[in-house]
N, C-alpha and C positions, 0 to 999 in steps of 0.2 A: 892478571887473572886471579881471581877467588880461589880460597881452599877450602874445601869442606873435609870435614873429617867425620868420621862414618863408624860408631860400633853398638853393640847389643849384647842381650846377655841371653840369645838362643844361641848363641855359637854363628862362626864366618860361614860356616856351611847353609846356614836356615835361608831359608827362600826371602821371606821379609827383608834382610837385608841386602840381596843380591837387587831385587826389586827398587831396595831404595837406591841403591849407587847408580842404578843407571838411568833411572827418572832425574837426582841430580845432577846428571854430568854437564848439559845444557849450561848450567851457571859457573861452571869450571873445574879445576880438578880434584876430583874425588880420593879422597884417602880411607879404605876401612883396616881398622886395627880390632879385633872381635878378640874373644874365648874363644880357645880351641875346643872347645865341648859346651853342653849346655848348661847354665851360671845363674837360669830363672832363681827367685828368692832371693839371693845373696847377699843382696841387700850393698853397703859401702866398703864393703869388705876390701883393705890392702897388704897385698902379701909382703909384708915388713919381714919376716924370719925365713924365708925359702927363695932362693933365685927365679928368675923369669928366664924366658926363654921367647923369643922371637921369632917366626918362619915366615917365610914369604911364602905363600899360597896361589898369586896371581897377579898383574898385575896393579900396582897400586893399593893391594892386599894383604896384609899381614894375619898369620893367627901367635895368641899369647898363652900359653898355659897357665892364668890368670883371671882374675876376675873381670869386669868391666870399667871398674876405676884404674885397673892396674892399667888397664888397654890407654885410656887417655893416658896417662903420663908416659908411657912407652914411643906412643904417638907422638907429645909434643917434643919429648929428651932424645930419642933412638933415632925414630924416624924422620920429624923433621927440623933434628937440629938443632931444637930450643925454638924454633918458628913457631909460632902460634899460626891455629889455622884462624879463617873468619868467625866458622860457626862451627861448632858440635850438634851433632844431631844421631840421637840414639835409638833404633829399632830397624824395623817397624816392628815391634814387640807380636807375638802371636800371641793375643790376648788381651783384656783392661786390664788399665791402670788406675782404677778408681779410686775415691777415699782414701783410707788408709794402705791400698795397694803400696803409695809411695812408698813407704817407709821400708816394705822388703821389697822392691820391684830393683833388681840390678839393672835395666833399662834405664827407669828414672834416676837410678844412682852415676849412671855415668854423664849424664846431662849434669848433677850436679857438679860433678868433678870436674868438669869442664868449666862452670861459671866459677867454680872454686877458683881454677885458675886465672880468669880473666877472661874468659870466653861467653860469647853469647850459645847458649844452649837449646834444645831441645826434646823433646821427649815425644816419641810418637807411636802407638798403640793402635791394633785394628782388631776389631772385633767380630767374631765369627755366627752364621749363620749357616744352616744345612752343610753344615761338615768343613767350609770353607771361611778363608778370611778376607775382609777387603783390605788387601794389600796395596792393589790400585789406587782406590781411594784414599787410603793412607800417603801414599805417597805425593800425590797432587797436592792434598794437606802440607807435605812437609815441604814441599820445592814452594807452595805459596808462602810460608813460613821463612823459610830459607832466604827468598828472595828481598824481603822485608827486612830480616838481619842485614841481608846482603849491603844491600840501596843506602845503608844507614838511620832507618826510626829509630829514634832514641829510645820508644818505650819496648820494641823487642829486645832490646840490649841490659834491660835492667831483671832480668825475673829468668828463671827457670820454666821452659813452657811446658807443661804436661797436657800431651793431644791423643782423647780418643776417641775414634771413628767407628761409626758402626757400618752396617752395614747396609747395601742399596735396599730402599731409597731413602738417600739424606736430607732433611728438609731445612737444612740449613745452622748456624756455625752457634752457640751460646760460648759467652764467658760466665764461668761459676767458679762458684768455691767447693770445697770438697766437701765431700758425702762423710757424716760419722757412721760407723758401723758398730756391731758387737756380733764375737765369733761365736759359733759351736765348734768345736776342733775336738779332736778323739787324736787318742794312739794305741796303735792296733800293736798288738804284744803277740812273737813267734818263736816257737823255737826251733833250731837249726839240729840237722841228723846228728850232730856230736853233744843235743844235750845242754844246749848254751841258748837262754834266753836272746832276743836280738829284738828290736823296736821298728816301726814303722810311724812317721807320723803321717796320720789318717786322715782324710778329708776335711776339708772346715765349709761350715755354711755361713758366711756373712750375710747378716741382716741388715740391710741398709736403712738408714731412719728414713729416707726417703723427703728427707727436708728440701726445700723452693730454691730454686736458683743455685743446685747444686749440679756438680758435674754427674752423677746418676743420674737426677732428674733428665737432666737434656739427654744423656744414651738413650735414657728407655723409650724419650718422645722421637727419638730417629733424628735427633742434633749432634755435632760434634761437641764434644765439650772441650774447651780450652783454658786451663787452670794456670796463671802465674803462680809460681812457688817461690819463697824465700830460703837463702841458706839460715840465716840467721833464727834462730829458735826463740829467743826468749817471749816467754809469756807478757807481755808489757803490762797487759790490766789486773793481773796478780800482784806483780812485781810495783809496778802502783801504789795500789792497795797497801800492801806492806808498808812499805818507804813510808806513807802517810800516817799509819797505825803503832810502829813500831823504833823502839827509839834507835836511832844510828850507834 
């Protein structure tokens, strides 16, 4: 039997991923390891200087006082053992994960930690309309996803997948690349009845460049966008560049 393991960075309580556990259960047994609270932003954050802490919440359930990265390794060491599951699969995020979403999206961050370890990952995101998300949607997303890890394709097993769904009607699935942005962001400045300046950071509006074949593009036209991600960074046509131009 398969092992899926299951976590996000709304916290074990968020609807999204009660949703996803039990659309995957079909493929076998589910494991969620979440934030005890909600860990949106967070980005790859691991608690190196502070203890964890582990509770079981419910069947097959755990929450971590922790980030989302923390949640996989607790997962693979605590829970099961040093076992690796099949797949990692993190959300259903309430919300995109666009562009540069990745880079702070704690959702996306625990997919990566997952392939960090040796796992095939995922990342899955649902996007809201009149005050609601398709979670549903999202989900079918992720168990078709799932099940392709599952089976063995060798190209789900290479890439971190970043999957977001919008909402009905979907007119069908795009691979892209990601969307470049540029922020407006503000921080709103308060102060507190004892006199004591205190910060809030304020809303941002990201401007999407709106370039072809981008995961934006396919949300806005009512596609799912399906983004592989690498861990690996390096700029290689820079780095190039250099190496060519520059003496060793």
């Amino acid at each position: 039997m398969s092992t899926i393991l299951v976590s996000n960075d709304d916290g074990y309580f968020a609807e999204g991923i009660a949703i996803l556990r039990e659309a995957l259960r079909p493929l076998g047994r589910v494991i969620s390891v979440a934030p005890d609270r909600d860990c949106s932003g967070i980005s790859h954050k691991l608690s190196i200087h502070t203890p964890l802490r582990l509770r079981e919440v419910g069947d097959d359930a755990y929450a971590v006082n922790g980030s989302p990265a923390d949640c996989i390794h607790l997962a693979i060491h605590a829970v099961l053992d040093d076992q690796k599951p099949d797949v990692v699969i993190s959300g259903i995020n309430h919300g995109l994960n666009l562009g540069e979403d990745v880079a702070y999206s704690g959702t996306v961050a625990a997919a990566y930690e997952g392939f960090a370890q040796g796992i095939p990952s995922i990342a899955v995101s649902a996007g809201r309309s009149h005050g609601s998300f398709n979670f549903v949607g999202a989900a079918e997303v992720a168990v078709d996803f799932a099940r392709k890890v599952i089976e063995g394709d060798p190209v789900f097993r290479q890439a971190v997948w970043n999957i977001n769904v919008p909402h009905d009607p979907i007119r069908g699935v795009r691979y892209a690349r990601l969307d470049n942005r540029s922020f407006k962001s503000s921080v709103v400045k308060r102060t507190d009845p004892r006199g004591q300046d205190y910060y809030w950071l304020g809303p941002y509006y990201p401007e999407f460049q709106r370039g072809e074949k981008t995961d934006y593009e396919a949300y806005q036209n009512g596609f799912i966008s399906v983004t592989p991600l690498k861990v690996e960074m390096t700029h290689e046509t820079i780095l190039d560049r250099l190496l060519k131009t520059l003496p060793s």
